[in-house]
N, C-alpha and C positions, 0 to 999 in steps of 0.2 A: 504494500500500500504506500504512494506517494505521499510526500508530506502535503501539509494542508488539510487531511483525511482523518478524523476522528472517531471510531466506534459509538455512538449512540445509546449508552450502558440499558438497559430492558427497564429497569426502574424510570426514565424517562417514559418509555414510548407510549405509557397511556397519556399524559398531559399532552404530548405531541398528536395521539390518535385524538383528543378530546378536541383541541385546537382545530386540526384538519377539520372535524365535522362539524363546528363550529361555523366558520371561514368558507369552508369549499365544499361541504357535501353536507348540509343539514336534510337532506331527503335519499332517497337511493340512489341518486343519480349524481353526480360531478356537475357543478356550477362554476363554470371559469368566469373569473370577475373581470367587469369593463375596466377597461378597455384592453382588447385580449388581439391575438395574430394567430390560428391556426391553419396544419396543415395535416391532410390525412393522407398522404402518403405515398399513394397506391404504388408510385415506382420506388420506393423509400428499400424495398428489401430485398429488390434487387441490387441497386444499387448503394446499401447501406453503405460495405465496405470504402467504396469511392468518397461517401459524403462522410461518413463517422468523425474521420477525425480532422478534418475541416470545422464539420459542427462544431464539436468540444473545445474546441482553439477559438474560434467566436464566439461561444456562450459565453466560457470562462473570463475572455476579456471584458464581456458586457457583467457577465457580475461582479466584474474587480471596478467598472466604472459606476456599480448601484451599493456596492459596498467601500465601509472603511475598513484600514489594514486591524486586521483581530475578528475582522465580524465573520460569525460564522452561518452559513444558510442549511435546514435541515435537507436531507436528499434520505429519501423515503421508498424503498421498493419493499412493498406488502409483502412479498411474500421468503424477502431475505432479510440480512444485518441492513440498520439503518447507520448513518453517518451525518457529523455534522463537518462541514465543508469551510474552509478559509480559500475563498478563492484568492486573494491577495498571495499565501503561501503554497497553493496547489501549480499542480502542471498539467499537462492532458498526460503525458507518458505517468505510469502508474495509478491512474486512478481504479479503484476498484470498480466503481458500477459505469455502464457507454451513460452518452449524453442522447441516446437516440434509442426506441424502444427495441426490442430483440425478441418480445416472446415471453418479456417483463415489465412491468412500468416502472418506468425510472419518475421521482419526483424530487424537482430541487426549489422547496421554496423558500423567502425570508419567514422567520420567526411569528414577524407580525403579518403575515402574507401580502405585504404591500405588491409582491411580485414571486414572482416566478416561475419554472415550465413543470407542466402537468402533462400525461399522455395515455395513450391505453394501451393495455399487454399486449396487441396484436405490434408484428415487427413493422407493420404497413401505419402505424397510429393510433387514432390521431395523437397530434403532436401541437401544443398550444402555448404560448407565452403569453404571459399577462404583466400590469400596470405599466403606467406610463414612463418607469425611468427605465425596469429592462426593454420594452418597445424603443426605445427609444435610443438608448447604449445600441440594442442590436443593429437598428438599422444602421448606426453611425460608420459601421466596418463588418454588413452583412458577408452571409458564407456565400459565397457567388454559386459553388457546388451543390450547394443543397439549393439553393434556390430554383437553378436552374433543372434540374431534378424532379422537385416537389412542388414548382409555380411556387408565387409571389405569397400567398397563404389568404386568409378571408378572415 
């Protein structure tokens, strides 16, 4: 595991689970919050490998411009170890869980869920970024590859 990468001790995860449904799923279904950018994928898994680590090297920069150096964002897949993230200290090489779904849902949100990306376990998506400073970071230095890939997003 890359530095920046923190384990998630199990004693946290229900305050984090409480939080999530809270915030983003008070019914059964995921509510990604305005003002949101997603994309569902459909060429996403073919072409994961091409896009993966483009994504992860754009995301990460965009959380390093919605964060300060120490702040850490939880990254949340239900159905493995969860982490909490310093992207100011992280890299893409080493990280434990992709930045793009695989057949898991990878979740990287802030604390207070001002932002963050949310997705569904298919490796095709969808694939959603939400508030206005990660929107906003992203577009400033988008993945040309995934774009060009997955369309402009909706």
């Amino acid at each position: 595991m890359g530095e920046g990468w923190q384990p998630v001790p199990h004693s946290d995860e229900p305050a984090i689970r409480a939080a999530w449904t809270a915030y983003l799923q008070p019914a059964d279904s995921l509510v990604v919050p305005a003002p949101s950018r997603s994309w569902q994928g459909r060429a996403l898994a073919r072409y994961r490998p091409t896009v993966e680590t483009e994504f992860a090297g754009k995301l990460l920069a965009a959380f390093r411009r919605c964060t300060r150096p120490g702040e850490r964002l939880w990254v949340i897949d239900w159905q493995h170890a969860w982490y909490a993230l310093d992207p100011h200290a992280a890299s893409v090489e080493g990280r434990p869980v992709p930045a793009l779904p695989d057949g898991d849902s990878y979740n990287y949100v802030a604390p207070d869920f001002r932002f963050g990306l949310v997705m569904g376990w298919r490796d095709t998506g969808p694939v959603a970024l939400f508030g206005a400073d990660l929107l906003a970071a992203f577009a400033a230095d988008p993945p040309a590859e995934f774009l060009r890939v997955c369309g402009p997003g909706e």
